[in-house]
N, C-alpha and C positions, 0 to 999 in steps of 0.2 A: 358290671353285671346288670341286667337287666330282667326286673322280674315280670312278672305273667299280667301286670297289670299295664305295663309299656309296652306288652306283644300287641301285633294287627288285632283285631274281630278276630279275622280266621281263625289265625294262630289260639287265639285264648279260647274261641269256640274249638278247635279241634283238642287242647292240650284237656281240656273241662270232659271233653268224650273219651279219654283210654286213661287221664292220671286222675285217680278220687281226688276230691277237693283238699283232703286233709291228710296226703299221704307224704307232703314234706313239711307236716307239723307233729313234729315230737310230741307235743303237748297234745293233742288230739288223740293222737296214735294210743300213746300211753294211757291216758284216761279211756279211749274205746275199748284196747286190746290188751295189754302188758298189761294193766292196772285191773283186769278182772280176776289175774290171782289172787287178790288183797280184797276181794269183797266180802262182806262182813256174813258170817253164816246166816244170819237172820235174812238177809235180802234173797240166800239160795230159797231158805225156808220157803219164801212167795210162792213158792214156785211146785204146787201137788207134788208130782214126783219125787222132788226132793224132799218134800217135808215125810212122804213116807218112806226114803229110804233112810231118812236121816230117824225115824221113829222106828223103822224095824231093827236099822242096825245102828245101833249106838256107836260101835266104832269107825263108823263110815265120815271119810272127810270128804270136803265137801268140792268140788272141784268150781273153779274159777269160769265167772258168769260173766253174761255182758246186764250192765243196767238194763231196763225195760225205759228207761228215759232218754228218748231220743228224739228229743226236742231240737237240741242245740248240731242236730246233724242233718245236714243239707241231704231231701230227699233225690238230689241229683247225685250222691255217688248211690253208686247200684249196688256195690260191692259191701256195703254195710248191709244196706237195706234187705239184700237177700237172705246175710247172715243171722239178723233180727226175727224175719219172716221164719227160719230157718227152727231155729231156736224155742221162737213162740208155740210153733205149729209141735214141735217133736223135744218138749222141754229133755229127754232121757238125755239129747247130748250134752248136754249142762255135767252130766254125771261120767262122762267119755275124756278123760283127758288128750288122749292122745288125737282124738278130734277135736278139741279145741285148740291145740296146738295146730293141730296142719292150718287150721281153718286163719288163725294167728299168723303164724309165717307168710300164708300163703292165700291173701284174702278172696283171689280169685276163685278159689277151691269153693266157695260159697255161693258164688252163681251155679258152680258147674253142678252141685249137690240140688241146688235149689231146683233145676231145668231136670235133673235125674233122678231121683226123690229114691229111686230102687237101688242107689248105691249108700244109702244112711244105713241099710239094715245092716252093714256090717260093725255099724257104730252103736248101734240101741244096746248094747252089754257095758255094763261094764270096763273097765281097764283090763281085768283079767279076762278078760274073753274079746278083745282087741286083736287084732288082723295080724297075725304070724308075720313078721315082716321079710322072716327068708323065704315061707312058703308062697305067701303075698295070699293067706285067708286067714278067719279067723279062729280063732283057737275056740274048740269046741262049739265050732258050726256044724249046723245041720246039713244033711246032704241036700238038700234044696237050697242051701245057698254055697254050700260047693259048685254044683252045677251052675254056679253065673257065668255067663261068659266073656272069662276075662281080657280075650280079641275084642271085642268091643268095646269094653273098657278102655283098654291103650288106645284105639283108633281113636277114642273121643278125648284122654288126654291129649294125644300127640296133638291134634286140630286145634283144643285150645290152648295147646304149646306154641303152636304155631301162629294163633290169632293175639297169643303174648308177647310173641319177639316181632311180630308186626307193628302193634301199638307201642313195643318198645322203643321201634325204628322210628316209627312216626315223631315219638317224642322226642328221638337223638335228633331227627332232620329237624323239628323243631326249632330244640336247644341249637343246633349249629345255624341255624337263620337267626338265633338271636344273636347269637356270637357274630355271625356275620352281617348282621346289624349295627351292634353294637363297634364292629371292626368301620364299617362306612361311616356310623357316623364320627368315629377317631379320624378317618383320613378329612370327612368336611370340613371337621372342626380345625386338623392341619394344613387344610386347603385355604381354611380360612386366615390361619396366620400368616399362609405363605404368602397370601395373596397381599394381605397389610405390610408385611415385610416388605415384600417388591413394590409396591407404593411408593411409599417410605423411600425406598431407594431410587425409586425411578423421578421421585420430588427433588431427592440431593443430586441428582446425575444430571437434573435441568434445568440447577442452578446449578449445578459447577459448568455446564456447558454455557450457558449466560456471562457465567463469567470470566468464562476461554473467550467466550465470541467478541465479550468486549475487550479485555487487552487482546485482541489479535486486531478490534477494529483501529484499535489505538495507537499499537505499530506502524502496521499496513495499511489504513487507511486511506494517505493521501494516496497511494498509487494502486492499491485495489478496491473495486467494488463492494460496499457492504456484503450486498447480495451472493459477493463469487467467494468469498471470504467465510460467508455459509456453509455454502454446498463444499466448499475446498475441506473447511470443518469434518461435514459430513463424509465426503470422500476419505479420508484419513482419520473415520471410528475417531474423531476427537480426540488422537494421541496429540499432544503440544508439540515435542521435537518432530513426527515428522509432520505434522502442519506450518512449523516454523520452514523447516522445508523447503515445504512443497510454496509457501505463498514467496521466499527467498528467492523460486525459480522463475512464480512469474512477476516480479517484478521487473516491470522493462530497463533495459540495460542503456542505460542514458547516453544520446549522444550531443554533439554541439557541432554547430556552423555557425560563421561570423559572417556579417556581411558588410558594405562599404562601400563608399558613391553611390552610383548611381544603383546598386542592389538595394542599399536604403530607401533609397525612393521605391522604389517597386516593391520593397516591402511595407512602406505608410500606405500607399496608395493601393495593397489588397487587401490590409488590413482596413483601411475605410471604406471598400467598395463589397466586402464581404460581410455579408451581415452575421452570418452563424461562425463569424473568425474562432470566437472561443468555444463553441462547442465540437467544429473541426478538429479544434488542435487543444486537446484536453489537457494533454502533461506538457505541453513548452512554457520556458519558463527564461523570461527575454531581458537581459542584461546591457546594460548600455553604458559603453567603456569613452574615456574623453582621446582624440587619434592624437599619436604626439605630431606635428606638422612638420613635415619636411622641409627644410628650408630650400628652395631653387636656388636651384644651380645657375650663379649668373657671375659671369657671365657666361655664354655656350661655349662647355670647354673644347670644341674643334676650331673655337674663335680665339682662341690665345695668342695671337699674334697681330691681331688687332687695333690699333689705338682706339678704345672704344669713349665716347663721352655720352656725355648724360643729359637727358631731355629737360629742357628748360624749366626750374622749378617741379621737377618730375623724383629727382634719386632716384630716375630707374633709366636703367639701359636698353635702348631701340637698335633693334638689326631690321633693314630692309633691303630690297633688291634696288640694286643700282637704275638710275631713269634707263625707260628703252629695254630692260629687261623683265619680261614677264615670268611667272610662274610655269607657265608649261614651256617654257625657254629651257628650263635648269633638266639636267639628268639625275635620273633616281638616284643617284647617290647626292647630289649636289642639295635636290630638295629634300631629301631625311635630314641632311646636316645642316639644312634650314631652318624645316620645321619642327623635327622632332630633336636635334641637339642634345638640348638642356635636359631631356626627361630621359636618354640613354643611363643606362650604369655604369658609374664613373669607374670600376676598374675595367670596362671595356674603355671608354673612350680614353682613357689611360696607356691603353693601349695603339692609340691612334688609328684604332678600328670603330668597324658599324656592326652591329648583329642583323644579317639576313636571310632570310626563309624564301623556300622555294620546293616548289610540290614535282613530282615524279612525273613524267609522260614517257608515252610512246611511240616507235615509228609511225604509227597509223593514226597521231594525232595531231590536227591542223597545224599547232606553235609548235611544232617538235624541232623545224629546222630554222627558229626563230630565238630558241634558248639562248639563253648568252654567254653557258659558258659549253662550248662544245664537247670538253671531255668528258660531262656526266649527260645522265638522264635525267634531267632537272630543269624547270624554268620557275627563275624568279619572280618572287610577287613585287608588283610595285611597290612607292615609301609608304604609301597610307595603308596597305594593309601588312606590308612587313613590320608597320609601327604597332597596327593590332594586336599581333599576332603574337609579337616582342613583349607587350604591354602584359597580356594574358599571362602568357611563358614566366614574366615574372613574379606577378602573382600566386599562380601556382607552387613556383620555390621558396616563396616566402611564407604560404600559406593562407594569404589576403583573398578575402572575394570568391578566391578560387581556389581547387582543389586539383591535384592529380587527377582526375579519370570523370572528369567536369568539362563538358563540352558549351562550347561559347561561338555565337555564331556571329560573324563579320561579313559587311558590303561589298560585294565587288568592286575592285577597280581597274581600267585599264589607262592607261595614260592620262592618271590624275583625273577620270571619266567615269564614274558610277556607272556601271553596267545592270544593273537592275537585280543581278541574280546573289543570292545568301547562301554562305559558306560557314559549315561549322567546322569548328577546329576543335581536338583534344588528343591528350598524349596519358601515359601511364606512367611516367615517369620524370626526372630529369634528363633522363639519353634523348634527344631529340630525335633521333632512328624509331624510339616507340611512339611519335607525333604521326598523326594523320589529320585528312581534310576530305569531306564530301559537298560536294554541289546541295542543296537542298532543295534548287528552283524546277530539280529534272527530279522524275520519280528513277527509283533505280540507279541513278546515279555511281559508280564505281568509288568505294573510298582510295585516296591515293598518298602514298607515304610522302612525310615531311622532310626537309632534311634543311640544317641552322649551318651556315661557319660564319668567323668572322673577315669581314672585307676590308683590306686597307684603304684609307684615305690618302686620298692620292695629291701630294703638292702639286699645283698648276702655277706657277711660276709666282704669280704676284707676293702671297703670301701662304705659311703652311695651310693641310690643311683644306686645299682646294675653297679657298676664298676667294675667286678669282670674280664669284658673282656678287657679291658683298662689299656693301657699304654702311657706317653707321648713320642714323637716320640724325637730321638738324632736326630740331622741332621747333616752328614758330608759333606761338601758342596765342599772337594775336590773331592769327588767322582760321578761319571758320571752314573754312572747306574739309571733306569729308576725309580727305588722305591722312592729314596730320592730326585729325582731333582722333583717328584711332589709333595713331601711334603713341596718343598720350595716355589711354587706358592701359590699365595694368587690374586685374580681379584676382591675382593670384592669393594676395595675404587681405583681402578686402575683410574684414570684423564687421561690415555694415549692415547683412541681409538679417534680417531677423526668421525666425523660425515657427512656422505656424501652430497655433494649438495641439495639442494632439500628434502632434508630426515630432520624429525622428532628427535632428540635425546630420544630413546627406554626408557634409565638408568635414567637421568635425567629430562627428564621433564613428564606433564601430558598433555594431548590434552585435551581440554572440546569443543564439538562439539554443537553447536548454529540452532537448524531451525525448522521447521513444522514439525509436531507429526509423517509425514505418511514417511518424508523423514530422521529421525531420525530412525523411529523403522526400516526401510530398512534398513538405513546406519549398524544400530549397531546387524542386523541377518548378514548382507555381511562381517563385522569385527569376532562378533561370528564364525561363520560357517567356516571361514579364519582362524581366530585363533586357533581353534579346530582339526586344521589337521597337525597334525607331518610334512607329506611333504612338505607342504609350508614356512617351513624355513628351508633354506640352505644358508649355510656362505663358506665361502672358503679362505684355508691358502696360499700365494706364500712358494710353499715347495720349501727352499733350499737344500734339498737332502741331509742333513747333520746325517742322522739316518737311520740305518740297520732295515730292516722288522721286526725285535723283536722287535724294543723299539717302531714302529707304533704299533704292537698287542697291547703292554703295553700302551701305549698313548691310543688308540679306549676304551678298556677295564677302560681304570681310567675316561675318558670323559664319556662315557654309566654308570656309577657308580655314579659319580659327580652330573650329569645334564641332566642325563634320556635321552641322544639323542638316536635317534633311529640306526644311523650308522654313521662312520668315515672310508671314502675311499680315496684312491691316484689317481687324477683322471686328467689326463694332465699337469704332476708337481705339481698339487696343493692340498690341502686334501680338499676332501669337505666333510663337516659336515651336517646333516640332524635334525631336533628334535628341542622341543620346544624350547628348552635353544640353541639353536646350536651357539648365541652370546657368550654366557659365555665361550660354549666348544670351540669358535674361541676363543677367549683370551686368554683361558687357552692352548691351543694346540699352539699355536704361542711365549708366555713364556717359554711352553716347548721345544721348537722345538730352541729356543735361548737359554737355560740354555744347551740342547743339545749339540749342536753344540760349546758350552765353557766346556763343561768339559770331552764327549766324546776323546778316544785316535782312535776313529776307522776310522776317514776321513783322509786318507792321500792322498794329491797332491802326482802330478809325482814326481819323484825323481828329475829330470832337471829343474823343476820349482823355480824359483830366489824368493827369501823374501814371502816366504811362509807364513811366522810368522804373516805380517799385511798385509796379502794379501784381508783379506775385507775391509780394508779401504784405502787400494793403489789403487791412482786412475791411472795407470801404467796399462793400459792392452796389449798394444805392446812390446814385449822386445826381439828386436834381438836374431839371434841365433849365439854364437859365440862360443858354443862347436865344436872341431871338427868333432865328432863322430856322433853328434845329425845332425850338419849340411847335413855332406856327407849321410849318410842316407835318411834322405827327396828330396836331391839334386838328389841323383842318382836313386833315385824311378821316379822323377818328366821328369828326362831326357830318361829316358828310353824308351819311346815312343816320344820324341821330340830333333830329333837331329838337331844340327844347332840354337837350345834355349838360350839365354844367360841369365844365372841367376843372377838377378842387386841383390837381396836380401829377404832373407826367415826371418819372423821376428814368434814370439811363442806368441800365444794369453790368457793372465793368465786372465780370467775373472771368481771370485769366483762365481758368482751365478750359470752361465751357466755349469760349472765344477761340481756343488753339485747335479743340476736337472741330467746332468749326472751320475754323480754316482749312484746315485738314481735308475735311470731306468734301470743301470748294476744289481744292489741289486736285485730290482723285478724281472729280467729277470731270474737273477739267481737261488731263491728263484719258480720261475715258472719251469725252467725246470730241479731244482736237481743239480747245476753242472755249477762250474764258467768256465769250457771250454766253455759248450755249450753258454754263453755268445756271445760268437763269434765274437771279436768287430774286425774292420779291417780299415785299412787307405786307402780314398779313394778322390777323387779328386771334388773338385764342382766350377762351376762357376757360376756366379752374373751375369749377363752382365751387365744390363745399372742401376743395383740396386748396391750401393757402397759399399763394403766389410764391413766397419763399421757402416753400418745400420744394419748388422748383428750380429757382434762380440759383440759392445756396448747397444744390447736389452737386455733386460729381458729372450726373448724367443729364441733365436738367431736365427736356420732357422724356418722358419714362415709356416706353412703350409696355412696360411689366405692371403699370395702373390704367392702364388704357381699357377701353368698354367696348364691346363688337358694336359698331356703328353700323350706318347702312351701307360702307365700304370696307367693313371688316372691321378688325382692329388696326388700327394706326394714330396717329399724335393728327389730327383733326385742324385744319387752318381754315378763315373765310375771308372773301375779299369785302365783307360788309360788317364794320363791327356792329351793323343791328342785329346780324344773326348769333352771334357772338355773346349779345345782352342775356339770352336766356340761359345760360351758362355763366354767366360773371358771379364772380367770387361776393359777398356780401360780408362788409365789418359791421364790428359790433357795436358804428356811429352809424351805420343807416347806410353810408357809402360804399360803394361797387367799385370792384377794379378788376382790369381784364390785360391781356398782353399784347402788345405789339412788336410783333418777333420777324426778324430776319428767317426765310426758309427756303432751301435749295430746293428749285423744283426740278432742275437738269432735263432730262428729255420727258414731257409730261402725256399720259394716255387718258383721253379722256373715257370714260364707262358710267354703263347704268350702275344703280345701288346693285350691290353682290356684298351680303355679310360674311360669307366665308373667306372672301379676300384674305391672305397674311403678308404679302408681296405685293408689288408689280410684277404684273404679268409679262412673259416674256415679248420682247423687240419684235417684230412680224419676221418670220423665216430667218430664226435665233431659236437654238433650243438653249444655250447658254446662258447672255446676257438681256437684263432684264431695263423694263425703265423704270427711272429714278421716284417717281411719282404718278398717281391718280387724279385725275380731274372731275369732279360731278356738278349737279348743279341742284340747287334745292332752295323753297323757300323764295327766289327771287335775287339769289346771290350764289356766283361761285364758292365752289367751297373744294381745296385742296387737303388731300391726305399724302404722310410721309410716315413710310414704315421702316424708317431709322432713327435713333436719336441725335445722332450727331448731324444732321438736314436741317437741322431748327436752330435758334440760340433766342433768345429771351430779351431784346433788347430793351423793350421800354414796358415800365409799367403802369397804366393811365388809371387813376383812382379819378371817378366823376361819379355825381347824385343827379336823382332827377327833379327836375324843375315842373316838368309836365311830362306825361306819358309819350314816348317816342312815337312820331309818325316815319315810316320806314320810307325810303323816298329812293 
């Protein structure tokens, strides 16, 4: 409840204008009104009138008055104030009961008397002479107040009937604004709770969501997003079961492929050439399994009838073709069971069969009446790619490398003849009917169905088998020629390659690669597609120079035979190899190039070179010069231009590696231009400055063309025919003495030119866009001075340590 002192202004100003201040106080009322019956006679007495009626008539009681003390009443109700004025002015109704009663009940009645003054005279009598109330006048009135008229009367009550129940309304609208005050501020005050409530609640609903969010990060984290893990949250109103769900569904659905050979390789080698490999490939997760090894099949089992022996000191078994029989001699059956034998699967050759593939043609195609076998529409692949194709085939069965519906793409061949053009093969299944094959050299290309049986081996009279070209190889293992030092290799079960940092073991083991479907089938088209391209494997030998250009022909020629590589070059001392197998043809070409060099009579050191004999494992590469002949030679070269030099000591640098790459590039140079004069090698003078002679002498590489400085001929490894130019350059120890090089250097066909520092070559032969020359000539200073932009052109033979006496005169 809200009382009148909580009402607006308005409110309390309008409630102050129609309700008297004291008409909901009892206590007020009673003491103004009710309580004037009980006033004491003496207080009427006050009052003339009464005191004479109360003097004429002794039995006269005395009717109920209001005090004349009305102090304690606010001159703002009117409705007293009237009654008071009322009273004072016309004390007789003091003596009226029945007018102090109306006036009592009815406090309005006293304004309305007060404003009408001509309606009291029916009040100035007495009680008995009061207002008939059935006739509505008063009992023994005069006919002059008969004649009032009482139509006017009622008009003026009904009006301020009417001006009552107005102000009564006013006060009900009032009282219902307070009530519906009183009602608003119940719902704020509920507003207000609710509002704290929902707080409260929406505090606990954002730590229970906290701590959904984190066991759900804690689940699914490794394979979803924080962030999707969120919104996934959000997506599913934070119900747990179906958020369990919903993240259940996206977790990607794991798959695997393994890979092996040479897939290894092309997977080290894009995981080292890809630099964002691991943000590519986010969920794989790469296992690395030990391959159990096969053991070879030996001997070839279509060779069973054989007497087969064993390579001297070797326990291993040589097949080769009989003298006078070449390779392209043999027919494609003859050379499958040559060369690929051993790697058939033993319940075919068990069978005394070959498996062989051969693709669909038609009348309107060139080879159509060339097939070989007339009854179908089919012509055979030759052995090297029926052996591909076979190879693949079983992988796919086994599940190795490859897969069903995995396309793999092989070299052409025709008559044992690389045709230049690239065939992909894949099948759907084991039925070989679901095998096909497209050209990929031609756009458009037709795909055209495969089709496998297996072919008998046909006895040729000598022995089963069709051994008719066969014989087992003798192997004389003193002898150095190129034929029988490769019949002594064997790299099949070779333990000896070691495995680079970081890198994958190719031979031995299998990769199984672990991750989502989309980052799987990427990963293993980027390995495919890798794997699939000759160029991208290349291996390389440290060539020690230990073999003449023929036995490379014979080397390149048995490796492209062996292991299908596509080339073997001599490429900055080193051979690099190209082709799928280019691992094997390095093994096998670094065997060779060691069996070389042991049984080879054609590398011969200088003649003045000391313990030749273990010169690859003497670790001795300084050794004085204390020939006389050798000495005064270098000496008086070195003096010739530096008089006043004093030579403390010339020592000879035997370093076999550097010596073989040497040789080597005397061989090529020689073999390039016809003619070991044109070789041209000449002694020439080099200094070091603040790089130490034995950083030199003791590399692998000796002069380094990767420390070389752009000179006024480029960058190149710098020679002069004057060791005085030479001086300013000389190396300086830390006794005061100087040493400088006197090196053996190939100049082969030499162009002389002005200074040009962008130089990185010799510039090409005159009307050659190919072949370039060996060497530059300039001149400077008052001395030739020769550059070589190879390092294997140079070798380091002597190293002259001399101080000076007197400052050189250049001469």
């Amino acid at each position: 409840m809200m009382y009148p002192s909580q009402l607006p202004p308005v409110a309390q100003s309008a409630r102050s204008s129609i309700v008297p201040p004291n008409i909901n106080r009892p206590d007020v009322v009673s003491s103004s009104l009710t309580s004037t019956s009980q006033l004491s006679l003496d207080s009427i007495k006050s009052y003339p009138i009464a005191q004479q009626q109360t003097s004429s008539n002794p039995n006269f009681q005395a009717a109920p008055i209001i005090s004349n003390n009305f102090s304690n009443i606010s001159p703002e109700d009117k409705y007293i104030k009237a009654k008071h004025n009322l009273l004072l002015k016309y004390p007789k109704l003091l003596h009226n009961t029945h007018f102090m009663d109306l006036i009592c009940k009815d406090p309005h009645l006293a304004l309305v008397f007060s404003e009408n003054e001509s309606l009291l005279d029916q009040f100035m009598q007495p009680n008995e002479q009061c207002m008939d109330m059935a006739t509505g006048r008063i009992k023994g009135q005069s006919s002059a107040v008969e004649q009032v008229d009482d139509s006017s009367v009622k008009k003026r009550l009904e009006k301020e009937k009417e001006k009552r129940e107005l102000e009564q309304e006013k006060m009900d609208n009032i009282a219902k604004m307070q009530a519906r005050l009183e009602q608003e501020l119940g719902k704020i005050s509920e507003m207000k709770k609710e509002r704290i409530k929902q707080e409260e609640l929406a505090q606990r609903e954002l730590k229970d969501k906290e701590q959904m969010l984190e066991q759900m990060t804690e689940i699914f984290g490794q394979q979803i997003p924080p962030l999707v893990i969120k919104q996934g949250l959000e997506l599913c109103a934070w119900e747990i079961n179906t958020a369990i769900e919903r993240f259940s569904s996206l977790i990607p659905t794991l798959h695997k492929i393994s890979f092996e050979g040479r897939q290894v390789l092309a997977f080290n080698k894009i995981r080292a050439i890809d630099l964002n490999f691991n943000t590519n490939y986010k969920t794989i997760k790469i296992s690395i399994a030990k391959k159990e090894m096969q053991k070879q099949q030996s001997p070839n089992p279509y060779l069973k009838g054989l007497i087969q022996k064993k390579g001297a000191g070797t326990g291993q078994l040589f097949i080769k073709l009989k003298e006078g029989i070449q390779e392209k001699n043999l027919t494609q059956m003859e050379h499958f069971v040559w060369r690929y034998g051993d790697r058939v699967d033993s319940k075919v050759s068990a069978l005394k069969k070959v498996p062989w593939w051969s693709y669909g043609v038609k009348k309107s195609d060139k080879n159509y009446e060339q097939r070989q076998d007339k009854s179908v529409d089919f012509f055979e692949f030759d052995s090297d790619q029926n052996f591909q194709i076979e190879m693949f085939y079983q992988e796919c069965l086994q599940g190795l490398n490859n897969k069903f519906g995995d396309r793999y793409r092989i070299a052409g061949d025709q008559n044992l003849v690389q045709t230049g053009n690239i065939y992909e093969i894949w099948g759907m299944s084991q039925d070989p009917t679901t095998w096909f094959e497209q050209n990929m050299s031609f756009k458009n290309a037709p795909q055209r169905r495969l089709r496998r049986v297996l072919k008998d081996v046909q006895d040729q009279g000598d022995s089963q088998f069709g051994v008719r070209a066969f014989v087992i190889s003798s192997i004389e293992e003193e002898k150095g020629d190129s034929e029988n030092i490769f019949d002594l290799i064997n790299i099949e079960n070779d333990d000896e390659e070691e495995v680079k940092e970081g890198e994958i073991d190719h031979i031995r083991s299998i990769v199984t690669v672990e991750g989502s479907e989309e980052e799987i089938l990427k990963l293993k088209q980027k390995v495919n597609e890798y794997s699939q391209n000759p160029r991208n494997f290349i291996s390389f030998v440290d060539f020690e120079g230990t073999a003449a250009p023929d036995f490379l022909e014979a080397l390149k020629k048995e490796a492209i035979k062996r292991y299908q590589i596509n080339d073997l070059v001599v490429a900055a001392g080193q051979l690099k190899i190209i082709g799928f197998n280019c691992e094997q043809a390095r093994r096998f070409s670094k065997k060779a190039l060691m069996l070389r060099a042991k049984y080879t009579q054609r590398l011969i050191y200088p003649k003045h070179w000391q313990n030749v004999e273990n010169i690859e494992n003497d670790p001795i590469l300084l050794r004085p010069v204390t020939q006389k002949q050798e000495l005064n030679q270098v000496q008086n070269e070195f003096l010739k231009s530096m008089p006043g030099i004093i030579v403390v000591k010339i020592e000879r640098i035997q370093n076999a590696k550097l010596w073989q790459k040497f040789h080597m590039e005397s061989s090529m140079i020689e073999k390039k231009l016809q003619s070991k004069e044109a070789v041209n090698i000449r002694y020439l003078f080099h200094g070091t400055s603040q790089t130490p002679p034995s950083a030199i002498y003791q590399s692998e590489q000796g002069f380094n063309l990767c420390y070389a400085n752009d000179g006024m001929w480029g960058r190149a490894n710098y020679f002069a025919a004057k060791a005085f130019y030479s001086i300013t350059y000389s190396h300086v120890l830390p006794d005061g003495n100087f040493q400088m090089f006197y090196a053996r250097v190939i100049l082969g066909k030499c162009k002389a030119l002005a200074p040009d520092k962008t130089l990185r070559e010799p510039p090409f032969i005159d009307g050659s866009t190919t072949v370039r020359y060996d060497s530059v000539q300039g001149f400077t200073r008052d001395t030739d001075v020769f550059m070589v932009y190879s390092n294997a052109k140079a070798y380091p033979e002597y190293l002259i340590t001399y101080k000076l006496d007197q400052p050189p005169i250049p001469k």
